[in-house]
C-alpha positions in Angstrom: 0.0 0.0 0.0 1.2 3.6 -0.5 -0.3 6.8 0.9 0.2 10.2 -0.5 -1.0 13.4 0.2 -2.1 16.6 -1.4 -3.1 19.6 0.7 -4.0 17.7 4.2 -5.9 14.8 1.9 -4.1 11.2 1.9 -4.9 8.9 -0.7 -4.7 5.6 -0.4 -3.4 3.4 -3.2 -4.2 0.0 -2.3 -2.8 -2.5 -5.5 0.8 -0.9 -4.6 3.7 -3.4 -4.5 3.5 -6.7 -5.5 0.5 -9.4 -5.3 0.6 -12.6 -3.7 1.8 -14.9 -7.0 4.7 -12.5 -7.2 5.8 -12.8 -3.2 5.7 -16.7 -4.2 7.5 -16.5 -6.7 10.0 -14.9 -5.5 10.5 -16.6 -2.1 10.9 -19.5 -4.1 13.5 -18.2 -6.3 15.2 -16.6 -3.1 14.4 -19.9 -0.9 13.6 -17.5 1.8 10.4 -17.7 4.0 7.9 -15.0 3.7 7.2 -15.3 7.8 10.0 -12.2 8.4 9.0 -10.5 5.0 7.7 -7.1 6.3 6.2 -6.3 2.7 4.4 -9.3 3.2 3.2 -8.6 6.3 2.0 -4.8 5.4 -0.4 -6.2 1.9 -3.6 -5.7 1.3 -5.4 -7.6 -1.2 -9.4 -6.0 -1.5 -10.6 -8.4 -4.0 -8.7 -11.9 -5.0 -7.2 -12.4 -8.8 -8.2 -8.5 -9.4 -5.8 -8.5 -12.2 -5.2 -9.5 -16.0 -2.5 -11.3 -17.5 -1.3 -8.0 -19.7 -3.5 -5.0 -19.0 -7.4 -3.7 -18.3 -9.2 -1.7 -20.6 -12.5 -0.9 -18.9 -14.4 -1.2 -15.7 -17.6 -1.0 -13.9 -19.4 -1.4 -10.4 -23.1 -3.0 -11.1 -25.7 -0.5 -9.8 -26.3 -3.2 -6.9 -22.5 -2.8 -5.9 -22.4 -6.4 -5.5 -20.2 -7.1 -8.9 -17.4 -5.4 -10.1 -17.0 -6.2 -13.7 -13.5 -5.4 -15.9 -12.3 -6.2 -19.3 -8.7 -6.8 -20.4 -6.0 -8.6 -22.3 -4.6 -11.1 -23.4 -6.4 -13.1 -24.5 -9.5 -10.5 -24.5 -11.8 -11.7 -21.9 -14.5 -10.3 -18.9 -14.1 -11.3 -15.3 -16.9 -10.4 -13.3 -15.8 -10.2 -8.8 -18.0 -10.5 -6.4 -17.5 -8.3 -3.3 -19.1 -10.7 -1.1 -17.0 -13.4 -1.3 -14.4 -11.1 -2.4 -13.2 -12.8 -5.1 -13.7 -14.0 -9.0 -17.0 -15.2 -9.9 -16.5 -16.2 -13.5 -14.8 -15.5 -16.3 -15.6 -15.4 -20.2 -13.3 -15.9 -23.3 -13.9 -13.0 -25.8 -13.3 -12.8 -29.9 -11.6 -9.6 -29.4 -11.0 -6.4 -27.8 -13.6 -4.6 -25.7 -14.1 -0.7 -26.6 -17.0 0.0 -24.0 -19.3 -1.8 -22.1 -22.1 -1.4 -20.3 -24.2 -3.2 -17.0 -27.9 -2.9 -18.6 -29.5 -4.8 -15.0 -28.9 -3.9 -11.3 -26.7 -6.5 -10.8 -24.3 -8.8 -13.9 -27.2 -10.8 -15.3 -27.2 -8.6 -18.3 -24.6 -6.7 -20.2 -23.9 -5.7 -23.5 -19.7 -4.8 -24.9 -18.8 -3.0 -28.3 -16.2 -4.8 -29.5 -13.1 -3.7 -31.7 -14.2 -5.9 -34.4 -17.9 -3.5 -35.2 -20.3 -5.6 -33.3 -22.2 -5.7 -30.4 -22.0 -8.7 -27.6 -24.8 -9.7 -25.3 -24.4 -11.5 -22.1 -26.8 -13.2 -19.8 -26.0 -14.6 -16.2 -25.5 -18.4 -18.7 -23.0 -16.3 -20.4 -22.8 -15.5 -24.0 -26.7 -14.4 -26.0 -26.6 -12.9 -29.0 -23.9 -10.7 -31.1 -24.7 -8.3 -34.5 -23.4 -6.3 -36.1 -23.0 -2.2 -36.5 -22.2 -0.2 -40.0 -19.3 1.7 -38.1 -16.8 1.5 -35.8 -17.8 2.0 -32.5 -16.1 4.2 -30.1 -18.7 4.4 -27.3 -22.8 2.7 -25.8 -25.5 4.2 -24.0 -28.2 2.7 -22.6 -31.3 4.9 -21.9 -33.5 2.7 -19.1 -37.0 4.6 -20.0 -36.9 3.6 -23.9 -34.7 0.6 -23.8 -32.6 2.1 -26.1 -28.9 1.2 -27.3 -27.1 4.2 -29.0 -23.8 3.5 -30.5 -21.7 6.4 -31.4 -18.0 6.1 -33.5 -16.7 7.2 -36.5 -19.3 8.5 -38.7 -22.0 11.4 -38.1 -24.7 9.0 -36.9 -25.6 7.1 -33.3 -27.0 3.8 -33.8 -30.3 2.7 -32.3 -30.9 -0.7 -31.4 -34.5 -1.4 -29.5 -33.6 -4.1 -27.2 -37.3 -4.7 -26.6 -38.2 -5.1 -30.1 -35.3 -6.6 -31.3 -34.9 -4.1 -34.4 -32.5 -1.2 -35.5 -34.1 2.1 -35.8 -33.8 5.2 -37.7 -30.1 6.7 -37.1 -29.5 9.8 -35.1 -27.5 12.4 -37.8 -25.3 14.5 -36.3 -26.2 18.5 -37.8 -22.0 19.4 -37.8 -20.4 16.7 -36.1 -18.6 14.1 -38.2 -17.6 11.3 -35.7 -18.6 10.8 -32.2 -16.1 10.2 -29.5 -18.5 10.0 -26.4 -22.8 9.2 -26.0 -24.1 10.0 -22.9 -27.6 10.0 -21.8 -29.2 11.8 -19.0 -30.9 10.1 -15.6 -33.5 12.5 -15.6 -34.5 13.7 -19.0 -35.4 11.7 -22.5 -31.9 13.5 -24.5 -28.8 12.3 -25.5 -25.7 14.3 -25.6 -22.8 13.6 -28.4 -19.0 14.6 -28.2 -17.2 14.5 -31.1 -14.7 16.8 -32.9 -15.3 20.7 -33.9 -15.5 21.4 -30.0 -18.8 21.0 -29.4 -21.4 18.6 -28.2 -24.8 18.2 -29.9 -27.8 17.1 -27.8 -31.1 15.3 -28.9 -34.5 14.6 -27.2 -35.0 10.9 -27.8 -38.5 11.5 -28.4 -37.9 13.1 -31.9 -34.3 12.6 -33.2 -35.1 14.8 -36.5 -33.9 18.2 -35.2 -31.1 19.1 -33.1 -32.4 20.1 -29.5 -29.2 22.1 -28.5 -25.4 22.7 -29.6 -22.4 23.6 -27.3 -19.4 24.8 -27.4 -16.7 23.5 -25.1 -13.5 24.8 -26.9 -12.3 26.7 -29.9 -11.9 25.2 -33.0 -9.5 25.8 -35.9 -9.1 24.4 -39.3 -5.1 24.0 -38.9 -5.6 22.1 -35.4 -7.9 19.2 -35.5 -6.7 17.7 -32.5 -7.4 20.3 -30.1 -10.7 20.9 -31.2 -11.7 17.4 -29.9 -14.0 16.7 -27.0 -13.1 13.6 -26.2 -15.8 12.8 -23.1 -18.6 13.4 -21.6 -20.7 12.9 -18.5 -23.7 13.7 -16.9 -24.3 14.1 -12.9 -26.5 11.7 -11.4 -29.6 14.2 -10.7 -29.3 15.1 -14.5 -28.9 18.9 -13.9 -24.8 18.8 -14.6 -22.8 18.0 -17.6 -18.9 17.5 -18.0 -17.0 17.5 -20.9 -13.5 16.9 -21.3 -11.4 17.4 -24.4 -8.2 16.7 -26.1 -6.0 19.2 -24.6 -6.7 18.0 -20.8 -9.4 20.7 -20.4 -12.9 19.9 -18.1 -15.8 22.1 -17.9 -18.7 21.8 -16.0 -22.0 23.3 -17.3 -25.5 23.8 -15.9 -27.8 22.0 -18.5 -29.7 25.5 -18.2 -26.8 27.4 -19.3 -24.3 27.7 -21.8 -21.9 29.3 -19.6 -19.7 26.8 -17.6 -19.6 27.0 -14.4 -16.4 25.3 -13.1 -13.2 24.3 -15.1 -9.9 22.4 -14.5 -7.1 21.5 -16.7 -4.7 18.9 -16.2 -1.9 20.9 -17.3 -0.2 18.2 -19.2 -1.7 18.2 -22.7 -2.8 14.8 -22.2 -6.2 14.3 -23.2 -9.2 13.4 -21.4 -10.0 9.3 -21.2 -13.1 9.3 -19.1 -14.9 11.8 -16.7 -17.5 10.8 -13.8 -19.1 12.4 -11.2 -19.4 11.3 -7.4 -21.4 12.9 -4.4 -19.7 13.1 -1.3 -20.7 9.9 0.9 -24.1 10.5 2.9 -24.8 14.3 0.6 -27.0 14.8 -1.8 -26.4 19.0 -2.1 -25.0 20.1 -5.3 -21.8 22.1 -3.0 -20.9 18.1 -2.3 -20.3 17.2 -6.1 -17.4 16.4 -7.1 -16.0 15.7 -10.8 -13.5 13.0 -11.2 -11.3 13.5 -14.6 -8.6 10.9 -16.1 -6.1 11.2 -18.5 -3.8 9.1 -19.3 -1.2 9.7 -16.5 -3.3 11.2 -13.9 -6.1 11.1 -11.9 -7.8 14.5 -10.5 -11.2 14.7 -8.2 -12.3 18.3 -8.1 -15.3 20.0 -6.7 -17.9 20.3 -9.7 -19.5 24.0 -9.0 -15.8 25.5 -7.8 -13.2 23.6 -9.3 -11.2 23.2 -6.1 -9.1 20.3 -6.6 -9.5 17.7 -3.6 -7.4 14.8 -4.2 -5.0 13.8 -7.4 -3.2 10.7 -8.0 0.3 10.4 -10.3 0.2 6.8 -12.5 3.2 5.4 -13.6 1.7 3.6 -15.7 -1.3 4.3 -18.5 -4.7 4.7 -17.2 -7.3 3.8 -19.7 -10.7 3.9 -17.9 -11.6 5.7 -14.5 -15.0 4.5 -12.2 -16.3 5.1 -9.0 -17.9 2.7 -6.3 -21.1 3.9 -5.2 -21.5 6.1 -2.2 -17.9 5.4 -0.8 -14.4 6.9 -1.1 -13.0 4.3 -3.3 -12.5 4.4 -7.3 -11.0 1.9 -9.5 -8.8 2.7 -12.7 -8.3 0.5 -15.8 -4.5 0.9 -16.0 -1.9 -0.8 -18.6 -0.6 -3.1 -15.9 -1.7 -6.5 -14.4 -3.6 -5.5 -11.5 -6.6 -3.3 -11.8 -6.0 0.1 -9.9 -8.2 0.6 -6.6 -7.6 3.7 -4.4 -9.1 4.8 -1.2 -9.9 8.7 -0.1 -11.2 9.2 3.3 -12.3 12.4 2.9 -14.6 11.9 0.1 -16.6 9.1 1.4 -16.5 6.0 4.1 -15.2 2.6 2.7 -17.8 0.2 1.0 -19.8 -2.1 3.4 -17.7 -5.1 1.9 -13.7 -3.7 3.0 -15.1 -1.7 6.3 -12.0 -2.4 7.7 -10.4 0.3 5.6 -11.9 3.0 7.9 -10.2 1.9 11.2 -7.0 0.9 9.0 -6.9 4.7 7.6 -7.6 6.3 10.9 -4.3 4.1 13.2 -2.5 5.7 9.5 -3.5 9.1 9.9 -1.0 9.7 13.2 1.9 8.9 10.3 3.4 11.9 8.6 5.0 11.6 5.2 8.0 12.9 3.8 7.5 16.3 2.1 7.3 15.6 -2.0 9.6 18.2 -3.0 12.0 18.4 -0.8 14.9 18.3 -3.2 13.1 19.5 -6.3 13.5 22.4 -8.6 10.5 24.6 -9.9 11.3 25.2 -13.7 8.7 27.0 -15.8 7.3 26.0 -19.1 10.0 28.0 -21.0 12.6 26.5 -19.0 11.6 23.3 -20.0 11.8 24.3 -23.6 15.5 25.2 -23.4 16.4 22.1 -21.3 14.8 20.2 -24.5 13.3 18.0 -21.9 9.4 18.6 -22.9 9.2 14.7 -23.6 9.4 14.3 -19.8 5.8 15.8 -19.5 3.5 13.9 -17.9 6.1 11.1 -16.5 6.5 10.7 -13.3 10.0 13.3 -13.4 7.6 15.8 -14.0 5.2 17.1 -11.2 2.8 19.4 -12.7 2.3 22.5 -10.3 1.1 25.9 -11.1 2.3 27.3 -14.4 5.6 25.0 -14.5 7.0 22.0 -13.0 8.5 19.9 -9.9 12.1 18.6 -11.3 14.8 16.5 -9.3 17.5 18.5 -8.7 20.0 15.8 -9.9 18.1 15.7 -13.1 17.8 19.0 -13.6 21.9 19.2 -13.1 22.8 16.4 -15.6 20.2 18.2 -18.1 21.9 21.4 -18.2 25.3 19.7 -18.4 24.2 18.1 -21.2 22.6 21.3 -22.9 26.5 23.2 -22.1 29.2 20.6 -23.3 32.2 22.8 -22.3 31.1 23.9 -19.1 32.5 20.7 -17.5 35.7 21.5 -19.5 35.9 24.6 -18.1 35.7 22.8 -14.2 38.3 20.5 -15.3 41.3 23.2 -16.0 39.3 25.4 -12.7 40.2 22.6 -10.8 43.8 22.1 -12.2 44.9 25.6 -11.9 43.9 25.4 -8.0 45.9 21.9 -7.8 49.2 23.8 -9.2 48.8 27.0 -7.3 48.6 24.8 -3.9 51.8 23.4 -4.9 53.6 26.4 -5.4 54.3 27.5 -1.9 58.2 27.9 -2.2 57.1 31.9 -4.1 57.7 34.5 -1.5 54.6 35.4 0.1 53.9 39.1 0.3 52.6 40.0 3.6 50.5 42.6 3.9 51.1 43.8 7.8 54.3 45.7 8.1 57.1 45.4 11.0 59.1 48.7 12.1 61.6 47.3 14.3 63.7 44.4 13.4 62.8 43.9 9.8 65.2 41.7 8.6 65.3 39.3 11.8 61.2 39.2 11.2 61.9 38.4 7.5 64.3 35.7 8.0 62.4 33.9 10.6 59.3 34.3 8.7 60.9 32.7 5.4 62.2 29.7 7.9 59.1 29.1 8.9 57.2 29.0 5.2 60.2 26.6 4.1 58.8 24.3 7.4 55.6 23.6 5.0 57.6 22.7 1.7 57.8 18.6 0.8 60.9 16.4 1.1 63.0 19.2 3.3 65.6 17.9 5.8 65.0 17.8 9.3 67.2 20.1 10.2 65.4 22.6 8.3 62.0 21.4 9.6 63.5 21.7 13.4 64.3 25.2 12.5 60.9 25.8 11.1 59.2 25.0 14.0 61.7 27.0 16.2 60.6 30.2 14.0 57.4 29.8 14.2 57.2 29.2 18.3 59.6 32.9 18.3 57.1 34.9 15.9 53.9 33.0 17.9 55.3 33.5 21.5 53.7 37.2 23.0 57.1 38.0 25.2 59.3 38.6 22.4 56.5 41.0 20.6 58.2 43.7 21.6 61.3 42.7 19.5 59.7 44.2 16.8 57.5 46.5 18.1 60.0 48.2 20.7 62.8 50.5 19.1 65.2 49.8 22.3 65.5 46.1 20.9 67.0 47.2 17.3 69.5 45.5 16.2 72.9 47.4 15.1 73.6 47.6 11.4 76.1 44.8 10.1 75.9 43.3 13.5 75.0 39.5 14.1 72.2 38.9 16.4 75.2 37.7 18.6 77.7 40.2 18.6 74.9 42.4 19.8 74.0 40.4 22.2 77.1 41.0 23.3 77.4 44.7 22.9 74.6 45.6 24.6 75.1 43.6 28.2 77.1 45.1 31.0 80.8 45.5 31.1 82.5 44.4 34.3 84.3 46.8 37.2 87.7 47.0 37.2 89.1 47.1 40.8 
């Protein structure tokens, strides 16, 4: 498990490490017991076999909460959990790849996937019903509960409508400007259906009569020269019907009032990455509008905002790709879809309680919150956009040596070092001679040494003494000379000869030896 924490909120990533297979595996390889493994002790495994053999695509909690059901590869196949007995209930072989999927029932006795290969599965609780076939490929399934109603949106300018009652296709939807449909989403509480597609807008349509457009906005701008950012990629509506979210190719989310055309919240991932899926979640136990949050994916990040303010409340870094981003039902937990084995699940405190079948991670999180965590950017370096540019590191964004923050980025420091050596070749040739020309100077210590205090008495005796006692620190000198050395220096050093060269009663005659005036100046004896 591994916590981290954004503004006093800790989120809780619970498939962290390694699963059990992997512990096994390698204790065998090691021939070690796990009984004194302390990662093995610290585990925590919410669901049993929660994982694929390569990666998840997609996945969804049945309106019941009693099944989670995900999709992944290889081979393609479903595997439907149960959170009772916390583990696997079946799993089914597929022809190919799932593109979307949806739970049509409150629990997994029906479901219906688009598949990569332009048709559409069926499921019962037996398992495999019926399959057909759409005109285009598919990139995205409603399913509108009041009319029993299967749109199908993908590359072309019409939704497909399948009547699952009847059994019969029905007249296409025709989009007015769009010409392919990334995202169909339908609302709870009203009979229209809302397409994303390129242009940067989103058309809507009253199911009732699909004929004329009900309503057009416009989430972005949109220019001839750049396709790509003119794309809304997703869209979602809040569960009381009277919000709508739509993301788009440039990692931009606004929230709208479906009475409005002005949004009233935005948030951008500030990583270019574009949007993968959008969903909203009330705060556990809340149903006021001030308690909705927004919870946006892209493909390196998670973000869970607050839907009328945009105030970001928790935000989780991936390492690797998220494809698909779902909540569970009034709790704290969410599951991601992630290019890796095990299916993500992360747990947020402050958004909601655990789910009734992993209570335990309430009491678990509250013994955790008395831990404090290392600050993240403790030895990191802010570098703006621009900087970035002239490092010519701007593949680095959204990996995980890149923390988005503000208008620039988080950057190790070391990183940041070895990039700018590498953008400035000489500089390290310029250290190298800085370095040898301080390596010769300390070696030339033999130079006379100009001192900068001057003596008034004694000059030459303070000279001589002084150069003695710089010879002392030369190499490979006898020790005569050393002795001598260290004599000089104790003379110069010691306070009560001071006056030798301060006093001008102890000046030494010119021409005379220190000796001889020694001599000259003691007492002469009485002749009697």
């Amino acid at each position: 498990m591994e916590v981290t924490e954004l503004n006093d909120v800790k989120v809780y990533n619970l498939t962290a490490g390694k699963s059990l297979p992997q512990f096994l595996e390698e204790a065998r390889k090691k021939q070690k017991s796990l009984k004194h493994n302390a990662d093995f002790k610290k585990r925590i495994e919410i669901m049993q076999d929660f994982e694929f053999s390569v990666a998840s695509t997609r996945v969804q909690v049945s309106p019941d909460a009693s099944c989670i059901a995900a999709t992944g590869v290889y081979p393609p196949e479903v595997r439907l959990f149960d959170t009772q007995g916390l583990g696997m209930r079946c799993l089914r072989g597929l022809n190919c790849e799932v593109i979307d999927f949806q739970i049509l029932s409150d629990d997994y006795r029906k479901m219906v996937f688009l598949m990569a290969d332009r048709t559409v599965e069926f499921h019962a609780q037996y398992g495999f019903h019926h399959r057909l076939r759409v005109p285009k490929a598919g990139r995205s399934i409603a399913y509108d509960h009041e009319t029993c109603n299967l749109l199908v949106g993908g590359s072309s300018n019409e939704v497909v409508r399948i009547d699952l009652e009847v059994g019969s296709f029905q007249s296409p939807i025709a989009m007015k400007e769009l010409e392919e449909v990334n995202q169909v989403a339908v609302s709870p509480s009203l009979p229209v259906v809302s397409c994303a597609g390129d242009k940067g807008i989103v058309e809507s349509y009253d199911l009732r009569d699909t004929s004329s457009r009900l309503r057009s906005l416009k989430v972005c701008d949109f220019t001839d020269e750049d396709d790509e950012g003119g794309q809304v990629t997703t869209c979602a509506y809040s569960p009381n019907g009277m919000h709508f979210a739509a993301g788009t190719s440039t990692g931009l989310i606004r929230v709208f009032d479906v009475r409005s055309s002005k949004p009233l919240a935005e948030r951008d991932h500030m990583n270019g990455f574009p949007i993968r899926s959008l969903s909203f979640h009330p705060r556990s136990g809340s149903s006021a509008t001030a308690d909705l949050l927004v919870g946006s994916a892209d493909s390196k990040s998670v973000k869970i905002w607050e839907a009328t303010t945009g105030k970001l409340t928790a935000s989780v870094e991936s390492v690797n790709t998220i494809n698909h981003l779902t909540f569970h039902p009034n709790s704290g937990m969410f599951f991601t879809a992630n290019d890796t084995q095990r299916v993500g699940v992360y747990f947020v405190p402050s958004i909601g309680l655990a789910p009734a079948w992993c209570s335990f991670l309430d009491s678990m999180t509250e013994e955790l919150e008395e831990s404090k965590k290392k600050e993240v950017f403790d030895d990191y370096k802010f570098i703006t956009t621009d900087e970035l540019h002239q490092l010519g590191a701007t593949e680095l964004v959204g990996t995980k040596f890149l923390q988005p923050y503000m208008h620039g980025y988080f950057m190790d420091q070391r990183l940041h070092a070895k990039l700018e050596s590498a953008m400035d070749p000489f500089k390290f040739e310029a250290f190298r001679k800085d370095r040898i020309k301080k390596k010769l100077d300390a070696k030339r210590t033999m130079r006379t040494k100009i001192k900068a205090d001057k003596v008034g008495v004694n000059a030459d005796l303070h000279k001589e003494l002084q150069e003695a006692a710089d010879i002392g620190d030369v190499r490979g000198i006898s020790k005569k000379r050393k002795e001598n050395a260290e004599r000089a220096k104790r003379l110069l050093a010691e306070r009560r000869f001071g006056a030798l060269f301060e006093d001008p009663d102890f000046a030494r005659v010119d021409g005379e030896a220190p000796s001889q005036q020694a001599a000259a100046g003691a007492p002469k004896k009485r002749q009697r």
